[in-house]
N, C-alpha and C positions, 0 to 999 in steps of 0.2 A: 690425476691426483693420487691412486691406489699407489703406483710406484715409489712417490716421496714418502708415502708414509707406511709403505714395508720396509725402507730404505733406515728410515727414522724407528721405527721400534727393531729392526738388527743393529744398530747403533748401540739402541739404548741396550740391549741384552748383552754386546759383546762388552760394553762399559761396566756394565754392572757384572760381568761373571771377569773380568781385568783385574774390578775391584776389587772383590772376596778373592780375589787368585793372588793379589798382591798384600793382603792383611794376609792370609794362613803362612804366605812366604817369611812376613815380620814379624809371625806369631802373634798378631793382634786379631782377635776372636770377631765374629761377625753378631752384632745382637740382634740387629734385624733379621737375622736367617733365623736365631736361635726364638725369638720371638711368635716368628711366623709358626715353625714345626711346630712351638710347645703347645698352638692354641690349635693346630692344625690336628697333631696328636695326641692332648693329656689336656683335651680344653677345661677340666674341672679343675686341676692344678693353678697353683699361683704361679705368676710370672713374675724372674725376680727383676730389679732394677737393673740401670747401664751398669751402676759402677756395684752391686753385688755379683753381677755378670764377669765385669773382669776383673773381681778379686776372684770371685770363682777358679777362673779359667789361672789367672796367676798361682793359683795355691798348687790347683792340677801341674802347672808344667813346673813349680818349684818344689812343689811339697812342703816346706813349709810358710811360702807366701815372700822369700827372702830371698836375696839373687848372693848375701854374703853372709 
């Protein structure tokens, strides 16, 4: 049984690091990563919402939040 299920959590690692591999390439921000770190590292900090998240992350890469 140990083999299927080193088998099955490299599965789930190479899916899950596909995945963030494929949002940073569409520029779609990870909030689960940013979630984890912030509690991981600034645990007294607020944590902001999904979508204060990616207006966050939209402002960053437009500067003013606007693609025109």
């Amino acid at each position: 049984m140990k083999p299927d299920s080193d088998l099955k959590g490299r599965l789930k690692n190479w899916y899950t690091s596909l995945r963030i591999f494929a949002y940073y390439m569409a520029g779609i921000p990870d909030y689960d990563n940013y979630v984890a770190r912030q509690r991981r590292y600034n645990a007294q900090a607020p944590v902001m919402s999904r979508l204060e998240f990616l207006d966050y992350c939209q402002q960053r890469r437009n500067g003013s939040g606007r693609c025109c």
